[in-house]
C-alpha positions in Angstrom: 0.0 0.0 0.0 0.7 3.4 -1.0 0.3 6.7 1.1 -1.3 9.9 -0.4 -2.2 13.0 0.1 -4.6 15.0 -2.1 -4.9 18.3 -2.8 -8.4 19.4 -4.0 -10.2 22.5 -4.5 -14.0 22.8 -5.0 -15.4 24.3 -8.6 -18.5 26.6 -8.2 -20.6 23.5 -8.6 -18.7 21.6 -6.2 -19.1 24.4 -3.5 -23.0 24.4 -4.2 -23.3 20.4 -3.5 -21.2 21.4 -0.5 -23.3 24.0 1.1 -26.5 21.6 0.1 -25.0 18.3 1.9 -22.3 19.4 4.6 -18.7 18.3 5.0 -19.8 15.2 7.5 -21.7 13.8 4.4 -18.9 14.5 1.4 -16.4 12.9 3.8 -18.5 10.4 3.8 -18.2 10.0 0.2 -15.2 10.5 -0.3 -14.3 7.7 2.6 -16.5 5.4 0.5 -15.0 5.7 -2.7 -11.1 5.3 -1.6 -12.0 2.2 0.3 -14.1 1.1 -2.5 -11.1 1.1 -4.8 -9.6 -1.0 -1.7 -7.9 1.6 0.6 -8.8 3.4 3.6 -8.7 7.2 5.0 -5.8 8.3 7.2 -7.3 12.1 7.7 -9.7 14.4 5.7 -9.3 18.1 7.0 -11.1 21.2 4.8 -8.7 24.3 5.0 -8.4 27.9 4.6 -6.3 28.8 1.7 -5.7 28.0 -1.8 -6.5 24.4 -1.3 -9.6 23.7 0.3 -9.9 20.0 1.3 -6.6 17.7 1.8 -7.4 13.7 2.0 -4.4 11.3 3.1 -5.1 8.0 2.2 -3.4 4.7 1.6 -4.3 2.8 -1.7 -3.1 -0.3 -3.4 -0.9 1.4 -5.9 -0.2 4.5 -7.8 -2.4 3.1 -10.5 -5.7 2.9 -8.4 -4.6 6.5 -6.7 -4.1 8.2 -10.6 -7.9 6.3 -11.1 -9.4 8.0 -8.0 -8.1 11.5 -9.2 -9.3 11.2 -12.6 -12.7 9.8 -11.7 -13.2 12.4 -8.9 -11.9 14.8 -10.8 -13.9 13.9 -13.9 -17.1 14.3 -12.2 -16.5 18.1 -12.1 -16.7 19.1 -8.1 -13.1 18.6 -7.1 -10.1 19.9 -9.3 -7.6 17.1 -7.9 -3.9 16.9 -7.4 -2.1 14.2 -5.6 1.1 14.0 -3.8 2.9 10.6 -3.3 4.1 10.2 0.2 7.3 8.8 1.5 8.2 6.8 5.1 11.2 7.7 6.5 12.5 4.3 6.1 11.7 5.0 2.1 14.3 8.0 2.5 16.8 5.6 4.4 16.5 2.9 1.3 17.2 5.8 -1.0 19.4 7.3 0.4 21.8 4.3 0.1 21.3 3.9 -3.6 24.1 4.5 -5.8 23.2 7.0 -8.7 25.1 7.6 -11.5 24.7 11.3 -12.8 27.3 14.0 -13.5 26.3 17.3 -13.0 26.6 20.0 -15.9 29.9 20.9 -16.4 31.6 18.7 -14.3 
């Protein structure tokens, strides 16, 4: 399993189904459709700002996570964005990788 963190922000149509069910029920949703596509919720938190609801999830793959985005993002509420997220221990492995690059002009 993957973590994730998605960034969405409502469209004007999105805002009005907001204001006609509340948050409780679009988390609800929301909660349904990520463990529908066989992962489950972490956290959903609306915010001030440019970004108006973040969702951290884990999900099967980064296949299934690029699905969710497209499909909520199809439907025309949510403009979505997603951020992969890494453990620590995922920063440990890579830090111990050897990669062979050579900067410009070196």
């Amino acid at each position: 399993m993957g973590k994730y963190m998605f960034h969405a922000t409502y469209t004007g149509e999105g805002l009005v189904g907001l204001l006609k069910e509340g948050g409780s029920r679009r988390r609800a949703a929301l909660t349904d459709t990520i463990e529908a596509m066989g992962g489950n919720v972490e956290g959903l938190y609306y915010a001030f700002g440019e970004t108006d609801l973040y969702i951290i999830c884990d999900l099967p793959d980064d296949a299934t996570a690029t699905a969710v985005s497209l499909n909520i993002a199809k439907a025309g509420a949510l403009n979505m964005r997603a951020t992969v997220l890494l453990t620590p221990e995922t920063v440990d492995e890579a830090v111990k990788k050897q990669v062979p690059y050579r900067p410009p002009g070196a």
